[in-house]
C-alpha positions in Angstrom: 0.0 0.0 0.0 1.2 3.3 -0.6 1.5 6.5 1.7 -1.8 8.3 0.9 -3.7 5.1 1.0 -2.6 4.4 4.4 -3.1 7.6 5.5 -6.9 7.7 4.5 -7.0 4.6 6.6 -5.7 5.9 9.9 -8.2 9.3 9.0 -10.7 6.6 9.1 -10.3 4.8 11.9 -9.5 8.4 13.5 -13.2 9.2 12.4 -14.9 6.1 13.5 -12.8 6.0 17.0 -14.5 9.7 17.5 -17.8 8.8 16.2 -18.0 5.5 18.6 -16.9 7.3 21.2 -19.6 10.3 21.1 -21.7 7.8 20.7 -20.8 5.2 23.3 -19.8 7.5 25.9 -21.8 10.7 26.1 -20.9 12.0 29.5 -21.0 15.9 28.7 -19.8 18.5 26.8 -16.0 18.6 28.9 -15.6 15.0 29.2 -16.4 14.6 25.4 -13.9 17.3 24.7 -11.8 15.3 26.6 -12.0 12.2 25.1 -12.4 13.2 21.4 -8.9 15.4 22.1 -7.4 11.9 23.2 -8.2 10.0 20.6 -7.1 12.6 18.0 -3.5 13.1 19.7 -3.6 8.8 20.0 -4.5 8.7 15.9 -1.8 11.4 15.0 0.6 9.8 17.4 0.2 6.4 15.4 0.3 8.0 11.9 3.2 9.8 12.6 5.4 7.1 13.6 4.1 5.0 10.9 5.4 7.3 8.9 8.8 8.4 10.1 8.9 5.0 10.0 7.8 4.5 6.5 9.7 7.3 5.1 13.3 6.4 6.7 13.1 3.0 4.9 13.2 4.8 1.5 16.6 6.4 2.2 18.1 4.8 5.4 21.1 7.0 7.2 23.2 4.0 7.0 23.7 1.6 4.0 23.7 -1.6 4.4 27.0 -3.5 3.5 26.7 -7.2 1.6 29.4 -9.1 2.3 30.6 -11.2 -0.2 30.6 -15.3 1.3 
């Protein structure tokens, strides 16, 4: 999969982790602040090292050397 595709994915799970939430736990307008701002930071969190993780295999800092057995 490519890096936009995967991206759309973790906006949609992002999405439907807020959506269940509001839905499944509607305690108030603080404590659903609350808990929609945790998951957001949670989703970014996981994208991001996805792809810092993603991105560094494309051109690693240190090559690789074959040895020749």
């Amino acid at each position: 999969m490519g890096f936009w595709v995967t991206t759309l994915i973790f906006v949609l799970a992002g999405v439907v982790a807020c959506l269940s939430a509001l839905l499944c736990c509607n305690r108030g307008s603080s404590t659903n602040l609350f808990h929609l701002t945790l998951l957001i930071t949670a989703t970014i969190c996981c994208w991001m090292m996805w792809a810092i993780v993603y991105l560094a295999q494309m051109r690693p800092l240190i090559v690789p050397v074959l040895s020749e057995e």
